[in-house]
C-alpha positions in Angstrom: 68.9 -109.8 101.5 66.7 -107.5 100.5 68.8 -104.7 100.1 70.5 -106.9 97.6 67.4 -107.5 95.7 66.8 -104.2 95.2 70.9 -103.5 94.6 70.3 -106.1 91.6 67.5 -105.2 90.4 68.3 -101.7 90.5 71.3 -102.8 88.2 69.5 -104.8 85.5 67.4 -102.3 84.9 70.2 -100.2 85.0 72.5 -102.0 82.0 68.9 -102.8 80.1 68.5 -99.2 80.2 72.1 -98.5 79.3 71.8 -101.7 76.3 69.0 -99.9 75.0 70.2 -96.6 74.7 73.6 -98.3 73.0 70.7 -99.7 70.6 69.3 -97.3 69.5 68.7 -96.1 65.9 67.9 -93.3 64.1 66.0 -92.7 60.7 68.0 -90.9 58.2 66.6 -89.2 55.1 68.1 -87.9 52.3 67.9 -87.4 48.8 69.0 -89.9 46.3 69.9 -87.6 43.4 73.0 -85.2 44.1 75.9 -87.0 43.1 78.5 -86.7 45.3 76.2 -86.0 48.5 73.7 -88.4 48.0 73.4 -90.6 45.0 71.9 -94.8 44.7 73.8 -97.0 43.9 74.0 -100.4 41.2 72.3 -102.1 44.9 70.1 -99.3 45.4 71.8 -98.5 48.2 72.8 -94.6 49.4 76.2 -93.4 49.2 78.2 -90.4 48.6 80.1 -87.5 50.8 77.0 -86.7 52.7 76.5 -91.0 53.7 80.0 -91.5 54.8 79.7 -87.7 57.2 76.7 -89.2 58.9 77.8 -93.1 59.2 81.5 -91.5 60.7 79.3 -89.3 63.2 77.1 -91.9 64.5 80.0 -94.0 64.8 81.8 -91.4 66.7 78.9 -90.9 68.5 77.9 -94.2 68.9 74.4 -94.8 67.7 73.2 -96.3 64.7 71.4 -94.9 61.5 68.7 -96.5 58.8 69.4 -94.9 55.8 66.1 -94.2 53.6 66.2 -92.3 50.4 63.8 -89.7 50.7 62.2 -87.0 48.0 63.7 -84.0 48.4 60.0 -82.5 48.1 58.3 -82.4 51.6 62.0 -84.1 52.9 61.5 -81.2 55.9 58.1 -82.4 56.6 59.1 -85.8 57.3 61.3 -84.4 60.6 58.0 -82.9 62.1 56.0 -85.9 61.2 58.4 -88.5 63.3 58.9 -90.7 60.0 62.6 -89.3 60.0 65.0 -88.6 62.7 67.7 -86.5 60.8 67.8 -85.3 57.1 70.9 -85.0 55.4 70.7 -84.1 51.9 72.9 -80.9 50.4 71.0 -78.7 52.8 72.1 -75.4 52.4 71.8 -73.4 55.9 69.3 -70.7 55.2 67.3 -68.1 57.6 63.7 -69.4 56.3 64.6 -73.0 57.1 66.0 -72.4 60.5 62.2 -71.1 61.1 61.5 -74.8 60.5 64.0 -77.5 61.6 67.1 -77.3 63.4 70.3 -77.3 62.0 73.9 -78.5 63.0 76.9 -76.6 62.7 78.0 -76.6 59.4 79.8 -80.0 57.9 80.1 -78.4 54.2 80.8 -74.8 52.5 78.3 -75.0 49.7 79.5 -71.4 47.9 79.3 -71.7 43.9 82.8 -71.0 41.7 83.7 -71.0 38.1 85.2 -73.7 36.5 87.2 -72.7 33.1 89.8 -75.3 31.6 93.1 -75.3 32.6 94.3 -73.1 30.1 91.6 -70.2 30.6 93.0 -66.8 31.3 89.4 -66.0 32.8 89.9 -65.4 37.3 87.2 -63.9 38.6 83.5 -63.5 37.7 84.2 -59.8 36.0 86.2 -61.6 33.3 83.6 -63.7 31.7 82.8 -60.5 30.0 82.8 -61.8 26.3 82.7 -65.3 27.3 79.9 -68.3 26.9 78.4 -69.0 30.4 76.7 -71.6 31.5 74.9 -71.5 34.4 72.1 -73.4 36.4 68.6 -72.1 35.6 67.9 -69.6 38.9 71.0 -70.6 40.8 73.2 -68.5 43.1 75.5 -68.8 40.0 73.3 -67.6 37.6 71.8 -64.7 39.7 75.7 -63.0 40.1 76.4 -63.6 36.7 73.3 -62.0 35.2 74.1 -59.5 37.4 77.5 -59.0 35.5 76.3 -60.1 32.1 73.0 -58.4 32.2 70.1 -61.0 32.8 69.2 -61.3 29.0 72.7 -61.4 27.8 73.2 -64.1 25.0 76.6 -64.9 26.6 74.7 -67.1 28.9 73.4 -70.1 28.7 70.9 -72.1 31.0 70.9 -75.6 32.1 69.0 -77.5 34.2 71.7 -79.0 36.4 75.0 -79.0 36.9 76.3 -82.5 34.9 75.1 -81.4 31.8 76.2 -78.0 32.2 79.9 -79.3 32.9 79.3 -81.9 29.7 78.5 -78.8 27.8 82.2 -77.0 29.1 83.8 -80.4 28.4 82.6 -80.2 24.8 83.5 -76.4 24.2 80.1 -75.4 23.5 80.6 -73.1 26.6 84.0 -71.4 27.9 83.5 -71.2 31.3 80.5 -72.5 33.9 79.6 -71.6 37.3 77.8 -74.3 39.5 78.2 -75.5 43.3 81.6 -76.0 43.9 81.1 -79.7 45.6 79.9 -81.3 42.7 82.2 -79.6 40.4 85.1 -80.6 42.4 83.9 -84.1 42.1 83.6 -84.2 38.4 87.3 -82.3 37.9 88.6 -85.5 39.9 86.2 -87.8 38.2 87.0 -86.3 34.9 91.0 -85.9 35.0 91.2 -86.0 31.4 88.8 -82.8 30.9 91.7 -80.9 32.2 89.0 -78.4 34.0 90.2 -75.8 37.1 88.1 -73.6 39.7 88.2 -69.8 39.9 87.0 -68.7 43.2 85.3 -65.4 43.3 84.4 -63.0 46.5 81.2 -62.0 44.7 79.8 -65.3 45.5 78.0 -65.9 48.8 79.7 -68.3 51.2 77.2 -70.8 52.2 77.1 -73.6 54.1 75.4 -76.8 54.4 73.7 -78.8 57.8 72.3 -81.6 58.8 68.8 -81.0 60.3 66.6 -82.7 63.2 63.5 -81.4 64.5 63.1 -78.3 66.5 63.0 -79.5 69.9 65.1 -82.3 69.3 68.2 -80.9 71.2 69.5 -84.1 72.6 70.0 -85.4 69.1 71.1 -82.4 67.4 73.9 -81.9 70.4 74.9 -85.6 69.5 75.4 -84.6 65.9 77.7 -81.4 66.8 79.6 -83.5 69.2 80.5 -86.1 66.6 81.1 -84.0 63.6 83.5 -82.2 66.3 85.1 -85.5 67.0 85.7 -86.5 63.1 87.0 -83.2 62.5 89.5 -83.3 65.1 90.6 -86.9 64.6 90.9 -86.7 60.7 88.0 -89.0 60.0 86.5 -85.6 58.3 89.6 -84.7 56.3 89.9 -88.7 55.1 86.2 -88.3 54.1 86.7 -85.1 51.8 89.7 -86.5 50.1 88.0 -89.4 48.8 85.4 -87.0 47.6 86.9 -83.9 46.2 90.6 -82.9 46.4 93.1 -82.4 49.3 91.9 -78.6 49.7 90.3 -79.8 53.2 87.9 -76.8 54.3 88.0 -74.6 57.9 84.7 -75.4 58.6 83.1 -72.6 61.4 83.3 -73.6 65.0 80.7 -75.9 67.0 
């Protein structure tokens, strides 16, 4: 009988334990502000690419997430403080952050690209020579071009972000703009009637982005790799991107 007991007891505390871990939730941050990554909604509510990524890998993984839009200033801070679990936000992979979080393999190439409309002869960066430029004010983009331009060249012209760089293409007061190719993607299939194309070009860094966890949070990270493996290999990913940008899915690097 009392071998039973235990056998019973031993088993509750066995499927509580089990229940609990099913349970559990993690705190998501990530910047409201990036359309199409991260963006609030009309319900103040997060969406975008980089919502739908993490909502398919916790399902996948099967955990839950509370989403909480969170500043992009001090957004790292919040991992080695506890308030947040994971941080999603158009994180570009870097050498300098790696020093302070942890990051996952990479769910996103984040390399810039020139976007011309659809009728530009212009294919690489080398032929925007004699062209208006716009760029983002101390940008990858703007960094290569001034490089090819000459970094006081009046052929280009600074903007603070990327939408109202693209308005300025869409109204001709610029020939061609280079910006991160995510969010111009998203406005050329936002903005169908623009009739706008991308120009990749070597010259520009490959980069990718990651979601991050704290240092010596392995167990969670490993849980993260695991399910972005999972949604790559069942199509989830692919499904995810198309709604997003185009049907050019990316090769993303291995686990």
């Amino acid at each position: 009988m009392l071998k039973s007991l235990i056998f019973t007891g031993c088993l509750l505390s066995s499927l509580i334990t089990s229940a609990y871990a099913a349970q559990t939730t993690y705190v998501v941050g990530s910047g409201g502000t990036y359309r199409p990554f991260e963006y609030e909604n009309s319900q103040k509510q997060l969406e975008g690419f980089d919502i739908d990524i993490i909502k398919a890998i916790a399902k996948a993984e099967d955990f839950d997430i509370k989403l909480v839009n969170t500043p992009w200033e001090g957004i790292f801070a919040t991992l080695n403080s506890g308030d947040r679990d994971i941080i999603i936000s158009g994180i570009t992979i870097t050498d300098k952050r790696k020093a302070m979080v942890a990051f996952s393999a990479p769910y996103f190439p984040a390399e810039q690209s020139i976007v011309v409309p659809e009728d530009s002869k212009v294919d690489s960066v080398a032929a925007l020579k004699g062209q208006k430029v716009g760029v983002v004010n101390s940008s990858t983009g703007d960094i290569v071009v001034s490089n090819e331009l000459g970094k006081n060249s009046t052929d280009i012209k600074r903007f603070d972000n990327t939408p109202l760089m693209l308005q300025e293409l869409a109204e001709e007061g610029i020939g061609a703009a280079v910006g991160d190719v995510g969010v111009v993607k998203y406005y050329i299939k936002s903005h169908p009637e623009k009739a706008l194309k991308l120009v990749p070009d070597a010259k520009f860094e490959r980069q990718y982005f990651g979601i991050a966890v704290a240092k010596d949070n392995t167990g969670l990270l490993g849980k993260i790799n695991a399910g972005l493996k999972k949604i790559v290999a069942d199509g989830t990913y692919a499904k995810i991107y198309e709604t997003w940008f185009d049907k050019n899915v990316p090769t993303l690097p291995a686990n």
